[in-house]
N, C-alpha and C positions, 0 to 999 in steps of 0.2 A: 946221170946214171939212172937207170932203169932197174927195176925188182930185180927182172929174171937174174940181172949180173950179179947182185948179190945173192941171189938163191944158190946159184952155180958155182958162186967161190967161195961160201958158206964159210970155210977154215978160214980162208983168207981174213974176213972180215969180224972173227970173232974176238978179237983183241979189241979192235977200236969198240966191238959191240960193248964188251967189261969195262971200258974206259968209260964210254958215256954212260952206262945203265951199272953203275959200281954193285947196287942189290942182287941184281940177275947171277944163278949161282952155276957153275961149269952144267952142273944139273940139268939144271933149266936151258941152255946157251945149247948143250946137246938135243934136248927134249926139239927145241923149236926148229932146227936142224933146216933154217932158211925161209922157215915159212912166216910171213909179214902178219899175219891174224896174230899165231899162236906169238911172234913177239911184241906185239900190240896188248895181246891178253894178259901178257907176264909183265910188263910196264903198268897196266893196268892195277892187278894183284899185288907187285911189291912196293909200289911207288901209293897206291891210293889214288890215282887219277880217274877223271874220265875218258869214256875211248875218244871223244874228239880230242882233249888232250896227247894222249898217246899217240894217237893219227899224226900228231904235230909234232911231237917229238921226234919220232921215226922220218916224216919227210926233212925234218931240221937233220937231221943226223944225217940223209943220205946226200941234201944238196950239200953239204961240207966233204961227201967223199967221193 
């Protein structure tokens, strides 16, 4: 699976997105509205990681979906 399809199904994918990222707040889950940066940046922020971190989280997460 590729970005664009999650950008595109955005609703769709917001459920497993609170299952893996439990901090991330409906708030926030709205604010990033598909876009991989700005949930990169918010992984970043509530978690304390670095962005190569977060890069790795978010590819971990989408090869499982």
């Amino acid at each position: 699976m590729n970005w664009d399809t999650v950008e595109g199904n955005w609703k769709k994918f917001t459920g497993t997105v609170k299952e893996q990222w439990g901090k991330l707040t409906d708030d926030d889950i709205a604010r990033i509205n598909g876009n991989r940066e700005q949930l990169e940046g918010m992984i970043q922020e509530r978690y304390g990681v670095a962005k190569d971190k977060a890069k790795e989280q978010v590819d971990s997460w989408m090869s499982r979906h």
